[in-house]
C-alpha distance (Angstrom), angle and dihedral (degrees) to the residues before:
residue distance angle dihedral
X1 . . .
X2 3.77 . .
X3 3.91 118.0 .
X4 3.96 134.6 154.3
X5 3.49 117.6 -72.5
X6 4.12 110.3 -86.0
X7 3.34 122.8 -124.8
X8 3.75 123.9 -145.6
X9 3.82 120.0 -145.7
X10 3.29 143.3 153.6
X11 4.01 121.1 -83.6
X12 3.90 85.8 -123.3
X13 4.10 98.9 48.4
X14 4.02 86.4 54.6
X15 4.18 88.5 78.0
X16 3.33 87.2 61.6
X17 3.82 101.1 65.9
X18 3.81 133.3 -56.2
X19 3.99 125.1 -62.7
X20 3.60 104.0 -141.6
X21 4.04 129.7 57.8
X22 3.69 109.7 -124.6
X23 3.91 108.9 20.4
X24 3.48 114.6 105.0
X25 3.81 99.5 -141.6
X26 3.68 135.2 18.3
X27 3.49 121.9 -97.8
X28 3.97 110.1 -130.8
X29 3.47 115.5 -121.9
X30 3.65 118.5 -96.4
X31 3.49 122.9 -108.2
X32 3.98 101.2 -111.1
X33 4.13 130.9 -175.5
X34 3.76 97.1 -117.6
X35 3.63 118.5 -129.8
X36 3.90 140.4 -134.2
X37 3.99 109.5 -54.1
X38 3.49 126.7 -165.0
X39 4.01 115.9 -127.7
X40 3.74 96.2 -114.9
X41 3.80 130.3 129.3
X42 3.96 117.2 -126.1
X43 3.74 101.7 -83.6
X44 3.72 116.7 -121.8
X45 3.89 94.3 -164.5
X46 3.61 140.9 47.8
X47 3.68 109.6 -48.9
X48 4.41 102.3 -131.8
X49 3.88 104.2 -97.0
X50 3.78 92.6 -124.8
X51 3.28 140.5 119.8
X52 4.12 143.0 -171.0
X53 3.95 133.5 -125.5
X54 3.91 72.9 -139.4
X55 3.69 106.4 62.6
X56 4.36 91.8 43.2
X57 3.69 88.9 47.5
X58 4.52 87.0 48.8
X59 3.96 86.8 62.6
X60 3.93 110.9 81.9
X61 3.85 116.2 -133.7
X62 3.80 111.3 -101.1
X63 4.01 133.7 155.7
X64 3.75 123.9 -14.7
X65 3.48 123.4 -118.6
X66 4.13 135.0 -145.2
X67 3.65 107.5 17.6
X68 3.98 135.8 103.1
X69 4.07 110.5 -61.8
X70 4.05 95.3 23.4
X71 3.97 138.1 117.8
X72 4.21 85.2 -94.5
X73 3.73 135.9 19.5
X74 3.59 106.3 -132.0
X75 3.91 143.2 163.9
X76 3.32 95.1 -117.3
X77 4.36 131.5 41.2
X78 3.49 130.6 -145.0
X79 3.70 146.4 164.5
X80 3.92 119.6 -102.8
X81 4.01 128.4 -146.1
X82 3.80 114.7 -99.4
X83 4.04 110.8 -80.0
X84 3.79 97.9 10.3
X85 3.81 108.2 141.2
X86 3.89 112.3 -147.8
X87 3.65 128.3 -176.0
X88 4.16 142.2 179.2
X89 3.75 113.9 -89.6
X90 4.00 100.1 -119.5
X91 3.89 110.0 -122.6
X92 3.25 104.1 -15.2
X93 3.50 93.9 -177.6
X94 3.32 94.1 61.6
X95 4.02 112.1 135.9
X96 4.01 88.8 -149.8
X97 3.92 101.5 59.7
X98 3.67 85.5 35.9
X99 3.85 90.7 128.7
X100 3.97 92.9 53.3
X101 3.90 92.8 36.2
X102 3.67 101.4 53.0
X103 3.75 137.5 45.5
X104 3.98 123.9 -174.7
X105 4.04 99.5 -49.5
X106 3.58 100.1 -16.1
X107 3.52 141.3 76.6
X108 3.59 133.1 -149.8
X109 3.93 124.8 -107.7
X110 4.08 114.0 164.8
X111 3.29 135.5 8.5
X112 4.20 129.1 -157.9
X113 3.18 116.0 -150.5
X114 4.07 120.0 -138.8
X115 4.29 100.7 -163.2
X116 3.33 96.8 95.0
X117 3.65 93.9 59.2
X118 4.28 83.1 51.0
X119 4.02 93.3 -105.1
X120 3.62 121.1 112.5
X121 3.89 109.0 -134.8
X122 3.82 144.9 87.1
X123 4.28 133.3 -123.9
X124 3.57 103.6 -145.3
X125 3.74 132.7 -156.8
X126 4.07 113.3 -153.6
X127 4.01 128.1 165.9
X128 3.17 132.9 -154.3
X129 3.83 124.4 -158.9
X130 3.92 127.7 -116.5
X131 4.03 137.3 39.5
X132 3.82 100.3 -91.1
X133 3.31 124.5 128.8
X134 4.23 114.0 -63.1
X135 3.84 92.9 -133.2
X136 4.32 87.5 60.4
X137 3.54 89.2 58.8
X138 3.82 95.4 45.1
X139 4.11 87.5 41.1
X140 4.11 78.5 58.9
X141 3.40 102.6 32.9
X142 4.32 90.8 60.8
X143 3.92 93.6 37.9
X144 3.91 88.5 57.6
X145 3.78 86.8 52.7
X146 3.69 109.4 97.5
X147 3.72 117.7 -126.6
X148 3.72 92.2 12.4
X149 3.83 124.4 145.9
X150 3.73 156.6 126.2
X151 4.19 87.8 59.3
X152 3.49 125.0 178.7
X153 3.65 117.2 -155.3
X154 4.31 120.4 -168.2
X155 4.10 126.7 161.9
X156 3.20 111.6 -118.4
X157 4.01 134.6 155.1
X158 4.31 133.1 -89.3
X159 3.64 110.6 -153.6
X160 3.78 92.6 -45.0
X161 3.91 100.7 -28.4
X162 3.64 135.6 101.5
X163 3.50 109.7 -96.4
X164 3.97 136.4 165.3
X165 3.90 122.6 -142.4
X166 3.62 132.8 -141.8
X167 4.07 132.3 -167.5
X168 3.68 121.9 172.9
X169 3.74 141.4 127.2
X170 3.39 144.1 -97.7
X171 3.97 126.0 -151.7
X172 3.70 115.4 -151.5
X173 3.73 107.0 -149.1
X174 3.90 95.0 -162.2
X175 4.07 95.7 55.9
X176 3.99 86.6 34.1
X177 4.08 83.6 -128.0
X178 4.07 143.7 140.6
X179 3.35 122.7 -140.4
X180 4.11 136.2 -178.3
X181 3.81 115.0 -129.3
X182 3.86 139.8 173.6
X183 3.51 158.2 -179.6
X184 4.02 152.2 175.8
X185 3.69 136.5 -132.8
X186 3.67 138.4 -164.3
X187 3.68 128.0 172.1
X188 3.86 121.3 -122.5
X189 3.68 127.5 -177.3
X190 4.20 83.7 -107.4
X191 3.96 89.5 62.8
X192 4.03 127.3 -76.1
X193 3.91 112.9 -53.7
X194 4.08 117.4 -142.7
X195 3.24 119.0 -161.5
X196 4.43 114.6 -168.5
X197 3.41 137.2 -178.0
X198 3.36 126.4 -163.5
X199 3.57 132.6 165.8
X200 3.99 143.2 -154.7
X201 3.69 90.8 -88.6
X202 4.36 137.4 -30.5
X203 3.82 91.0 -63.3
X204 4.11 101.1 42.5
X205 3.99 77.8 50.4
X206 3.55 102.6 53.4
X207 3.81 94.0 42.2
X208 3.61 88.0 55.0
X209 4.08 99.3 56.1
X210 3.56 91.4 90.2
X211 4.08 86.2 72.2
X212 3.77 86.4 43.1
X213 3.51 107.6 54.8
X214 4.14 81.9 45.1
X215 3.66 85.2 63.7
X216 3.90 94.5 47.0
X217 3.37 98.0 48.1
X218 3.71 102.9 49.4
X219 3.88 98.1 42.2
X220 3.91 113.0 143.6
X221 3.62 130.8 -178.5
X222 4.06 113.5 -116.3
């Protein structure tokens, strides 16, 4: 089912004013069985743009992602983690929500959802339109981020495609907080695919990596 993209925020930033264009109140946060955390303080610089055989091969195989008969038609496929829920961004295109839609270049398209695994964080699926190179679009899509900084870019490979890699962070001004974020690219001849992942904060991002690298190493065109 097709909905508006989510946004993830802290419980404390939601008394300052509501998270998603167009809803008239705030859905509270549901209550959520909290998953395995690593021990590590928020990072306040550039999370190293690496990342192990181990931790891809941790996440267990579930749906796949992208093609014909799946939660979103995209340009690329890939294989989700086990009990990640994804769904089609709803109008997209959309000229209202277009500061929660689009980012830099690219705009969203589907969103998989982490809680039932007990993390609090998103994988998200943008595109961005034309055949340049997929590290421009990435270059745009972080600048556009606000707060964003400190990011480390590498080439690397998705599945078997060219891809370039991005890890950064993001300080949120209203919870006074750093996080580490980061994302993929590959070009296809629909436009360059991004694929980020986020997280609630540093440690809700790290544990979710796993689900990630999954992504990254499974990517398909079509």
């Amino acid at each position: 089912m097709e909905h508006p993209i989510r946004i993830m925020v802290p419980a404390a930033a939601l008394l300052v004013g509501g998270a998603l264009a167009g809803c008239g109140e705030v859905e509270p946060l549901p209550e959520i069985t909290q998953g395995a955390r690593p021990t590590a303080a928020p990072a306040t610089t550039a999370p190293k743009a690496t990342a192990t055989a181990a931790s891809a091969s941790s996440a267990v195989a579930g749906a796949s992602l992208g093609g014909p008969g799946t939660a979103c038609a995209l340009p690329v496929s890939f294989t989700l983690a086990e009990q990640w829920e994804p769904e089609a961004v709803k109008d997209p295109e959309n000229p209202e929500f277009a500061a929660l839609m689009r980012q830099g270049p690219a705009t969203v398209r589907c969103e998989a959802d982490a809680k039932p695994t007990g993390h609090v964080g998103y994988l998200r699926v943008w595109t961005a339109e034309g055949k340049g190179p997929a590290r421009t679009a990435l270059e745009g899509f972080v600048k556009a981020e606000k707060g964003s900084s400190a990011a480390v870019y590498r080439e690397t490979k998705a599945g078997a495609l060219p891809a370039t890699e991005v890890t950064y962070t993001v300080h949120n001004e209203v919870m006074d907080e750093t996080k580490e974020e980061r994302a993929f690219a590959v070009a296809t001849p629909k436009g360059t695919v991004i694929v980020h992942l986020g997280g609630l904060d540093t440690a809700e991002h790290r544990a979710m990596l796993p689900a990630y690298e999954l992504a990254r190493t499974t990517v398909k065109l079509g």
